[in-house]
MIMARSE-619475 format. One record per residue (C-alpha): residue number from 1; x, y, z. Coordinates in pm, 1 decimal, always signed. Each point is the difference from the previous one (the first is absolute). Example, Ala and Ser with C-alpha at 12.3 -4.5 7.8 and 13.67 -1.06 7.14 Angstrom:
BEGIN
{1,{+1230.0,-450.0,+780.0}}
{2,{+137.0,+344.0,-66.0}}
//
This chain:
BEGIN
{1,{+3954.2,-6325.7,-1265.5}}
{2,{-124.4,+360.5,-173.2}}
{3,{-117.3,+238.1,+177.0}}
{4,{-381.0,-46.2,-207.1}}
{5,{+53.7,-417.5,+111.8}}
{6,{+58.8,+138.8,+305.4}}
{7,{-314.5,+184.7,+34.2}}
{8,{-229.4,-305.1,-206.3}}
{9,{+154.6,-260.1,+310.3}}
{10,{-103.4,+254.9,+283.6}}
{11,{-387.1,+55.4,-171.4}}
{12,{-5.3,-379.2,-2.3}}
{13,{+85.9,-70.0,+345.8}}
{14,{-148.2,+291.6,+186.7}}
{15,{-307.7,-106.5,-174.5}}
{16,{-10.0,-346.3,+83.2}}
{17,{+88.4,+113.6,+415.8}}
{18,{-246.0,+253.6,-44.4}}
{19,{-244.0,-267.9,-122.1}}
{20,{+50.3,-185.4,+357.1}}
{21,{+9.7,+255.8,+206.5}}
{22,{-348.1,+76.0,-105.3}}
{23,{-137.1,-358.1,+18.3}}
{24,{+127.7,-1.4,+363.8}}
{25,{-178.7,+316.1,+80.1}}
{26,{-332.1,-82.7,-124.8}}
{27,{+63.2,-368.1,+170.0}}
{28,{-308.2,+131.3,+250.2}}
{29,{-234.5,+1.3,-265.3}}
{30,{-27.7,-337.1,-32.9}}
{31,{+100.4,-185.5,+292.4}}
{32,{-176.1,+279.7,+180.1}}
{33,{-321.4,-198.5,-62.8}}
{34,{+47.1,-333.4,+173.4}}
{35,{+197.3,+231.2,+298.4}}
{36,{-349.4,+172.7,+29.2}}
{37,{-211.7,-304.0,-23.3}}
{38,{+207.2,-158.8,+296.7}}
{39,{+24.2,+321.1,+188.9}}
{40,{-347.9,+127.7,-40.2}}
{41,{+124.9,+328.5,-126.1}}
{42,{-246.9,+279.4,-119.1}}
{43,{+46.8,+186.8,-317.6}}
{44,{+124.5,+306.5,+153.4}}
{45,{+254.2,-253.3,+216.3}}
{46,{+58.4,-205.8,-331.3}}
{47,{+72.7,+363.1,-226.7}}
{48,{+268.8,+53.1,+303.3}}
{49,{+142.4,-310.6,-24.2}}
{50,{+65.8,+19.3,-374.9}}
{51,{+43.0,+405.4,-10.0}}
{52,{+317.3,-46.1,+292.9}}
{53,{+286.8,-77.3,-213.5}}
{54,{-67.2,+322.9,-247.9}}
{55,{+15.9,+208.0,+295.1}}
{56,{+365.6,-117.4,+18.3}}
{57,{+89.9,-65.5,-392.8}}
{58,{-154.5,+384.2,-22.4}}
{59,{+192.9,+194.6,+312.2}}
{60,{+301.8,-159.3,-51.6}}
{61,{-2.7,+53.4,-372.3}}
{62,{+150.9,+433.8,+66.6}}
{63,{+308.3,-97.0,+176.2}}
{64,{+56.3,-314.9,-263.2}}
{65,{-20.9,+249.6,-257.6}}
{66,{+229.1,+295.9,+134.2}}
{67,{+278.9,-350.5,+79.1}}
{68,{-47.8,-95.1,-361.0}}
{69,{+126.0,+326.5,-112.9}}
{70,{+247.7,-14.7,+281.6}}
{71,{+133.3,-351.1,-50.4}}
{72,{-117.5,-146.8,-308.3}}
{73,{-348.9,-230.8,-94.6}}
{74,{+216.8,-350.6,+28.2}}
{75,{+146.4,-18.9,+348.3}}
{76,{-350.6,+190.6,+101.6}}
{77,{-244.3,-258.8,-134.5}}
{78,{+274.0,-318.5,+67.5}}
{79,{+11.5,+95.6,+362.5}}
{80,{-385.2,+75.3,+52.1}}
{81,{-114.8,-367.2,-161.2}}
{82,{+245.1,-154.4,+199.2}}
{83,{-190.2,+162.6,+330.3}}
{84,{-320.9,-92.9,-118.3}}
{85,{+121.6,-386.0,+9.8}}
{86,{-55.4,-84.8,+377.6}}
{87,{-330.4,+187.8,+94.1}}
{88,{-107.6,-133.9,-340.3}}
{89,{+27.7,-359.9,+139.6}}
{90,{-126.2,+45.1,+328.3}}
{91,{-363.9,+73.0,-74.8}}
{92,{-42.4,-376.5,-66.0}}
{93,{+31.7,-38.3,+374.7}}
{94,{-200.9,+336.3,+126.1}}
{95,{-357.8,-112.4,+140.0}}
{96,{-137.8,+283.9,+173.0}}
{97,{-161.7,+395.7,-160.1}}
{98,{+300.1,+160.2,+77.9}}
{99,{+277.8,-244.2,-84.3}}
{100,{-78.7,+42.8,-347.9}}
{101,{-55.0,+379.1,+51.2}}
{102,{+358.2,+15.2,+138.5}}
{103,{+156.7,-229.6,-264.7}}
{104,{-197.6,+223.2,-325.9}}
{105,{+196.1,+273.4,+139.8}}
{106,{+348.5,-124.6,-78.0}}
{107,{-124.9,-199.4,-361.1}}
{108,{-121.8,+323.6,-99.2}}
{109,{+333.0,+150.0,-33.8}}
{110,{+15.0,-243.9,-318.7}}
{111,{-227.0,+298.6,-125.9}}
{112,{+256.9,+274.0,+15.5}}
{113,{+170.7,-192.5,-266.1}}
{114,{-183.2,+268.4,-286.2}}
{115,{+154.9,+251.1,+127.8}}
{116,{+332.1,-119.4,-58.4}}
{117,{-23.5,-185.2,-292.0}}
{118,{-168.1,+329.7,-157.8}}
{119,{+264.1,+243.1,-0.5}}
{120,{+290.8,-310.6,-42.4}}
{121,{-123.0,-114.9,-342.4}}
{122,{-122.2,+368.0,-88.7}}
{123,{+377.9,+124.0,+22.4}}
{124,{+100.2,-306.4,-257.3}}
{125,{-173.4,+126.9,-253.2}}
{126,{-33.8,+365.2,-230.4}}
{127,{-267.5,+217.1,+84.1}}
{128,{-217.1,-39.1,-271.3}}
{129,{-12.3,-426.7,+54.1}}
{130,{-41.6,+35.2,+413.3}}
{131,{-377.7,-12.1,-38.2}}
{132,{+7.6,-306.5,-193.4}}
{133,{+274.9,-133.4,+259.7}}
{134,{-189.1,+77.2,+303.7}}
{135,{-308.2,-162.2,-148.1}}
{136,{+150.6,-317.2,-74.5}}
{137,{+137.2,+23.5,+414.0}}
{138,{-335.7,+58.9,+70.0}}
{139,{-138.9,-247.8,-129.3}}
{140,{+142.8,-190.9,+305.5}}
{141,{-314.1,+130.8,+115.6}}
{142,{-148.7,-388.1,-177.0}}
{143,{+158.7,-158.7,+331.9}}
{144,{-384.6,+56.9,+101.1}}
{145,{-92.1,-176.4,-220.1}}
{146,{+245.5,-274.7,+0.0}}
{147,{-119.2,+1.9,+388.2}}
{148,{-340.3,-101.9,-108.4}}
{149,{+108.0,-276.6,-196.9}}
{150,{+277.3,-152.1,+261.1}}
{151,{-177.4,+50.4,+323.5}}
{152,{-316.2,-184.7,-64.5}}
{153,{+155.0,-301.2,-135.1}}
{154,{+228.8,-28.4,+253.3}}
{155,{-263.7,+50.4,+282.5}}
{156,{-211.6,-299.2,-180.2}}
{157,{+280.5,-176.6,-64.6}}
{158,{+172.5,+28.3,+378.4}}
{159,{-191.6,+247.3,+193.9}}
{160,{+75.4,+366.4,+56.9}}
{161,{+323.1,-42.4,+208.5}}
{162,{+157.2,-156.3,-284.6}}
{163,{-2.9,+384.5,-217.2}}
{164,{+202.4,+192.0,+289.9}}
{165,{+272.8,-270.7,-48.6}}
{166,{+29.6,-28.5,-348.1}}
{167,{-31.2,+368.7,-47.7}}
{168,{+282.4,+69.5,+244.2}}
{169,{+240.3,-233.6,-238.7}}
{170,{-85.6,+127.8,-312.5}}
{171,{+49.3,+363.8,+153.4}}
{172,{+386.9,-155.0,+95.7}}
{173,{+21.6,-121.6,-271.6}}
{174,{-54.1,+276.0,-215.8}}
{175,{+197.3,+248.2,+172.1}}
{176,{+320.1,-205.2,-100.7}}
{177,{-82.5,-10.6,-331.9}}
{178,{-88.4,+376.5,-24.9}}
{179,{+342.9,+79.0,+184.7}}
{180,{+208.6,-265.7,-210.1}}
{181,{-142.7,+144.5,-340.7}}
{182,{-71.5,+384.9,+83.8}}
{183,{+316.6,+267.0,-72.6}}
{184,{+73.5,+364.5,+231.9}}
{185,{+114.1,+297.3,-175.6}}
{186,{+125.7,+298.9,+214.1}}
{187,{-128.3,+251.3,-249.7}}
{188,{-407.1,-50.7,+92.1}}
{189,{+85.7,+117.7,+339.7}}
{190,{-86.0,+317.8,+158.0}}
{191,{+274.0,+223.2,+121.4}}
{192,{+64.2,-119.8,+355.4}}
{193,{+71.3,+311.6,+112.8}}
{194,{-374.4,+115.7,-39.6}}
{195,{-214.3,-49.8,+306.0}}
{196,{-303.6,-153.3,+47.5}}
{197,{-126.5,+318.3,+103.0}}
{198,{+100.7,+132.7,-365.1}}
{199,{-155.9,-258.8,-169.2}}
{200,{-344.0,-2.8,+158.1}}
{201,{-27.0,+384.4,-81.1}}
{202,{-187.2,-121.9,-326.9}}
{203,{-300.1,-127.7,+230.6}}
{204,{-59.9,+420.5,+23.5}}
{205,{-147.9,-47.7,-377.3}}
{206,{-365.8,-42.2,-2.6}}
{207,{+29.9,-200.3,-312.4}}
{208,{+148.3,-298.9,+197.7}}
{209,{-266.9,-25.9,+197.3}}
{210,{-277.8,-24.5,-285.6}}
{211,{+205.3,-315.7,-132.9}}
{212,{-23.6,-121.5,+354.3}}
{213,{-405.4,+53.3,-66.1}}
{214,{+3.1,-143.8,-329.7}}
{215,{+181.8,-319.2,+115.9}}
{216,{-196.3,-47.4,+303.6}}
{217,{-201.1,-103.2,-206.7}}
{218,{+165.9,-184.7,-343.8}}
{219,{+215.9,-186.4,+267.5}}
{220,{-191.5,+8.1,+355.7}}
{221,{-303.0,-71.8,-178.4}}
{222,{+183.4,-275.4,-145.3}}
{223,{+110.4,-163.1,+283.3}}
{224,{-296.6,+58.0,+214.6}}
{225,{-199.8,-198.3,-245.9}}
{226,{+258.3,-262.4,-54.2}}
{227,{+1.5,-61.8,+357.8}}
{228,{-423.8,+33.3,+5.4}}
{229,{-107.7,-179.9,-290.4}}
{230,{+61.2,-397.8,+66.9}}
{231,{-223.2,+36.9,+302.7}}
{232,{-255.3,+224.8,-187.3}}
{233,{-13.6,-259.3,-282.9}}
{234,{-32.3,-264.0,+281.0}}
{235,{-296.3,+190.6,+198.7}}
{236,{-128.5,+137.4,-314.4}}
{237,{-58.7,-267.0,-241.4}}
{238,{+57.8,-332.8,+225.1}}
{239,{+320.5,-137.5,-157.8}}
{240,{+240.0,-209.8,+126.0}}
{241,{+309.2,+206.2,+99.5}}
{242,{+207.9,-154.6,-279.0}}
{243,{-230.8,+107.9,-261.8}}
{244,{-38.1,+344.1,+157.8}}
{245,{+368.8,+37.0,+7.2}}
{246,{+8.1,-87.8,-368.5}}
{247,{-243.3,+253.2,-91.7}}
{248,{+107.6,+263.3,+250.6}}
{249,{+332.6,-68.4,-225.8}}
{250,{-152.1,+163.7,-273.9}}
{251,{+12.0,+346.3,+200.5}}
{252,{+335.6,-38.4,+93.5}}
{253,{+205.6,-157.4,-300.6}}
{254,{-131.6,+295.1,-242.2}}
{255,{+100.1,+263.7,+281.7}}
{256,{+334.4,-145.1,+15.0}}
{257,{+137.6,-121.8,-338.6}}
{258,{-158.0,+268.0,-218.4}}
{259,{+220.6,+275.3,+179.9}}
{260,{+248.4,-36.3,-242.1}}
{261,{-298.2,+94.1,-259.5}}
{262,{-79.7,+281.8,+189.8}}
{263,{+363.5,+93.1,+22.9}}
{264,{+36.6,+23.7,-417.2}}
{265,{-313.0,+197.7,+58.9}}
{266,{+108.4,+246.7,+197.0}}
{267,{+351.1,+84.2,-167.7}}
{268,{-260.0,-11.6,-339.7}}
{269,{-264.5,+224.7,+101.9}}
{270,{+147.0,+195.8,+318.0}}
{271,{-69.4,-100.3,+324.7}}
{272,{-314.2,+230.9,+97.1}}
{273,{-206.6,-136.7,-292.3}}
{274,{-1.7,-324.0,+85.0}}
{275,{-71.9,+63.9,+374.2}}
{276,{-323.6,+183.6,-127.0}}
{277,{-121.4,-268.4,-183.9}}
{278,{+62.9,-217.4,+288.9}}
{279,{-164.0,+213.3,+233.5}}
{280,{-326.0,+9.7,-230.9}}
{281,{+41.4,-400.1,-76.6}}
{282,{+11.5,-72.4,+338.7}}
{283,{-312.6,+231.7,+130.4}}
{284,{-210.5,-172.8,-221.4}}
{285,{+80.3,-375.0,+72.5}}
{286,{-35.8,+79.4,+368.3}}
{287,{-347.3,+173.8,-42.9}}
{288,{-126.8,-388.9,-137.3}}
{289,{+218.3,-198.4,+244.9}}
{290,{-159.3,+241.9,+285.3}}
{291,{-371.0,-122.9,-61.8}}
{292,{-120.2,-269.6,+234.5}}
{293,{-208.6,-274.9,-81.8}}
{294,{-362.1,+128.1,+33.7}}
{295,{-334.2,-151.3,-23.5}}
{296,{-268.1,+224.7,-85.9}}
{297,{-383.7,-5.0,-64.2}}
{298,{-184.6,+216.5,-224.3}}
{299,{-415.6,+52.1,-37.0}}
{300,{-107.6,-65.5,-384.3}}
{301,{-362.7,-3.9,-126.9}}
{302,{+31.8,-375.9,+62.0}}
{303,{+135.4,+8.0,+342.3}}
{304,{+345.7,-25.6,+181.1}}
{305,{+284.5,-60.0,-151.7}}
{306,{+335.1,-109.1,+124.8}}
{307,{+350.1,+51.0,-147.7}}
{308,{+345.9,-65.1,+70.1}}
{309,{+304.3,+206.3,-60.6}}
{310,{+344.1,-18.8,+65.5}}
{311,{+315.8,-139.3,-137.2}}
{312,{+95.9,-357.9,-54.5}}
{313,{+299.8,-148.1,+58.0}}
{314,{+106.0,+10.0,-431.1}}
{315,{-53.9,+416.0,+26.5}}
{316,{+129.2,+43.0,+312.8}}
{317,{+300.0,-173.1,-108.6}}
{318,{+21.6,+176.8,-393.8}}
{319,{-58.8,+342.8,+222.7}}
{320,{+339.2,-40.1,+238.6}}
{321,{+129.8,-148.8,-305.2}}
{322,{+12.4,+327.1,-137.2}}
{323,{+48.5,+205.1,+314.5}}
{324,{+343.4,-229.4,+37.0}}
{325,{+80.5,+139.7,-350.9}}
{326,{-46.4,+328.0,+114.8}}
{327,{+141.1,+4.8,+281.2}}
{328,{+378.8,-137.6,-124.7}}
{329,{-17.8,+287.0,-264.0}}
{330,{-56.8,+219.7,+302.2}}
{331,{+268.5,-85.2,+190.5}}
{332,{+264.5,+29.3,-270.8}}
{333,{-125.2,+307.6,-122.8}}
{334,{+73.6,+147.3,+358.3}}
{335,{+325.3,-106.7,+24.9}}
{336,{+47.8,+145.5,-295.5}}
{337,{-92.4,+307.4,+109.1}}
{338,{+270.2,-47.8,+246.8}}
{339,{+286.3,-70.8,-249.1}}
{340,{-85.5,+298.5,-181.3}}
{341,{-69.8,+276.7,+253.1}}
{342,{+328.7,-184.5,+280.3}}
{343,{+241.6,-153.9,-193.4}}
{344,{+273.6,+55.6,+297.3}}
{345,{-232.6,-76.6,+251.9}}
{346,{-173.5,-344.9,-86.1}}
{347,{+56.1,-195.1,+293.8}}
{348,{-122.0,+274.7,+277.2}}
{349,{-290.3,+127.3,-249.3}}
{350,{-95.8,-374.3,-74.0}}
{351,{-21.4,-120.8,+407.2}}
{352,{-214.5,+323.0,+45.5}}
{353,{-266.4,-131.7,-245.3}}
{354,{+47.5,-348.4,+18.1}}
{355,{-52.8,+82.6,+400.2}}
{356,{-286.3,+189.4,-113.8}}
{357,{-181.6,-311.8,-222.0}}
{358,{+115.7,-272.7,+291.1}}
{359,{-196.9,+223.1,+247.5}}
{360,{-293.2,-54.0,-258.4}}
{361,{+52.3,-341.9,+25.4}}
{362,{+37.7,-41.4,+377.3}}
{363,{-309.1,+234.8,+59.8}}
{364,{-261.2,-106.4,-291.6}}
{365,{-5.3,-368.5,+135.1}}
{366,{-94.9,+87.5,+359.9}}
{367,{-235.3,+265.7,-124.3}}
{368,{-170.7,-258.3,-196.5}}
{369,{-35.3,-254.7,+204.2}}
{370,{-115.2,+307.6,+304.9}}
{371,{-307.4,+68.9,-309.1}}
{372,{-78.4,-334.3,-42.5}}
{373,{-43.3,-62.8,+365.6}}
{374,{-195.9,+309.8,+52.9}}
{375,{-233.0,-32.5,-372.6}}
{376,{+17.7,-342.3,-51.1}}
{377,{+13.2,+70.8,-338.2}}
{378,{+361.8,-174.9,-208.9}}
{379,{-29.3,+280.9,-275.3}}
{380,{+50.6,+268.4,+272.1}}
{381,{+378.5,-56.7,-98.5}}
{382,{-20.7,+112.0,-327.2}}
{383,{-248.8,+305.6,+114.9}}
{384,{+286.4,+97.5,+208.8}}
{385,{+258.0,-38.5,-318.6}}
{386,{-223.5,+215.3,-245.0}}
{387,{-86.2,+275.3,+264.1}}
{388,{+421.9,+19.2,+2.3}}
{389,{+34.5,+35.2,-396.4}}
{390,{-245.9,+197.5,+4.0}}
{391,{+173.3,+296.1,+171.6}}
{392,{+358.7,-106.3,-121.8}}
{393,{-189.9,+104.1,-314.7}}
{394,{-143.6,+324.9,+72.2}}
{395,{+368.2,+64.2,+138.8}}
{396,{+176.9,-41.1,-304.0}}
{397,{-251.7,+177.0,-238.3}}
{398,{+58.8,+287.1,+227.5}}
{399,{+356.7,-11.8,+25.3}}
{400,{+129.7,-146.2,-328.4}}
{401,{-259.5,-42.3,-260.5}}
{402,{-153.6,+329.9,-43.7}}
{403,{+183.2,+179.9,-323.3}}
{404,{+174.3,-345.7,-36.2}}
{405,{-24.5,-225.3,-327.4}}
{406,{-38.3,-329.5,+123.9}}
{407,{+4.1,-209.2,-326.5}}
{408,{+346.5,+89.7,-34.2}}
{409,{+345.9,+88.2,+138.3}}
{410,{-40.9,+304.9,+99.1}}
{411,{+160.9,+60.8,+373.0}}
{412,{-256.2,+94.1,+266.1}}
{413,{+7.9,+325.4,+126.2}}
{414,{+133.1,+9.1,+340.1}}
//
């Protein structure tokens, strides 16, 4: 096979692991709702339970990085499904708070996987198509969203055991395909004889850590409202969970597939362009999602009046619609960023950020369910979300946009 068939076979099967590693990791966001309804879990205590297996799938996502450069993205990414098989399977048969604690720990190594996958389909392809690669890895990202459409009918269908098990074979089950039709090449690895040491002497740039900022958000944000939104839609609006999870789908599947979209965008129009625009896109759509539902009384010359405001479930749905959009342009524009400024250094410069945006994830859930328990208000979430973009904003006007064109190519100044 040529080197370019090569490279096409490794996007295809990276993507589709990739696609189930992520449906595994946000597994908690839907069978976290029957778990809470049997264990009489708070918000805070539910946010934990679907928030612990990004804390893993983030720390673990640095050292899977630096190995990828070390060893090469197949045997990385073969090996680390295969471990996420057992513990997988077992949280069918947890019953207590912490057994499932315990058991999100270990499935949410299956989150690590984007760090590996990252820099081993980057190195396939030239420099000027690795956005547009990387996108169409990312959009693995739709395993969310796939997760919203398998879990529910399976936990109608057989009850919420039944998703651990299946999930666990079709993880197997992928990893053998993904090792039977990925390829190695010894020339995308980094000169053994650098240390780690060496190779984490990039983290010293203050750029690296306003991507980690930036995708905190695109990516933390993300997840943190993958895992939140079946339950909002559910406490919200009164649906059914499988209709939530259909709708909550409509977040998800745009943040995931259009990646590749946002890829082509960023190799178009430069990466720092289209994070702007994302930045600005996604302050506004969280300013409406962040109003409550309010009932209010005015005095007129004829006496009170009463009015209602606040978003039903068709805008609220159009709104994260379009904040999904966003937000997959946003996270291939910063990876972007990465290709172009570390070429040699993908894998360790990749785990730093992607660390950074799984923190996001692990954090924003707890925090949200923590505001809801203390406000009582659901929209508190996406108060929390906008007061974020709001200063990632006023960070990057300071630091990159001033004296920068921004409807164009123009590099940033530095």
């Amino acid at each position: 096979m040529s080197k370019q068939g090569q490279g096409l076979a490794v996007l295809i099967v990276s993507t589709l692991a990739f696609t189930v590693c992520f449906m595994v990791w946000m597994m908690f966001g839907v069978i976290g709702i029957p778990i809470k309804t049997t264990l009489g879990l708070n918000a805070t205590e539910f946010g934990l339970l679907t928030a612990t297996p990004v804390l893993t799938g983030s720390l673990i996502r640095v050292p899977l990085g630096m190995w990828t450069d070390k060893f090469g993205g197949r045997i990385v990414l073969f090996v680390l499904m295969i471990l996420c098989v057992v513990p997988i399977y077992l949280i069918s048969y947890a019953t207590a708070y912490w057994h499932f604690l315990v058991l999100g720990l270990f499935v949410g190594m299956a989150g690590g996987s984007f760090s590996v996958g990252t820099p081993y389909v980057a190195r396939w392809f030239s420099r000027e198509r690795q956005g547009f690669a990387m996108g169409i890895y990312g959009a693995g990202n739709s395993g969310a969203a796939v997760n919203k459409f398998v879990a529910p009918a399976l936990i109608v269908a057989f009850g919420w055991t039944a998703v651990p098990q299946v999930y666990s074979g079709v993880m197997l089950a992928t990893a053998l395909i993904f090792w039977l039709f990925s390829h190695s090449d010894p020339a995308h690895l980094v000169d053994s004889r650098i240390t780690w040491r060496e190779q984490l002497q990039a983290l010293k740039d203050p750029k690296v850590w306003k991507l980690c900022q930036y995708y905190s958000i695109v990516f933390g944000g993300y997840v943190a409202m993958s895992l939140w939104m079946v339950q909002y839609y559910v406490g919200e609006f009164g649906l059914n969970i499988t209709t939530a999870a259909l709708l909550a789908a409509c977040f998800s599947l745009p943040g995931g597939v259009l990646r590749a979209v946002g890829g082509w965008f960023s190799d178009r129009y430069g990466a720092h362009a289209v994070t702007w625009w994302v930045l600005w896109l996604s302050w506004i759509v969280l300013f409406l999602l962040s109003y409550p539902q309010t009932d209010f009384t005015i005095m007129t010359v004829n006496g009170p009046k009463s009015f209602h405001l606040g978003l039903n479930v068709y805008l609220f749905t159009a709104l994260v619609f379009l904040l999904g959009i966003g937000w997959a342009f946003g996270k291939a524009s910063v990876f972007k960023y990465i290709s172009d400024e570390y070429p040699r250094n993908i894998g360790v410069i990749s785990g730093v950020v992607g660390l950074a945006g799984g923190l996001g994830g692990f954090v924003l859930p707890i925090m949200f369910g923590a505001m809801m328990d203390l406000t009582g208000v659901r929209s508190s979430a996406f108060m929390l979300m906008y007061g974020v973009v709001w200063v990632s904003l006023i960070w990057m006007y300071l630091t990159e946009v001033r004296g920068t064109h921004i409807l164009g190519t123009d590099t940033p100044a530095s």
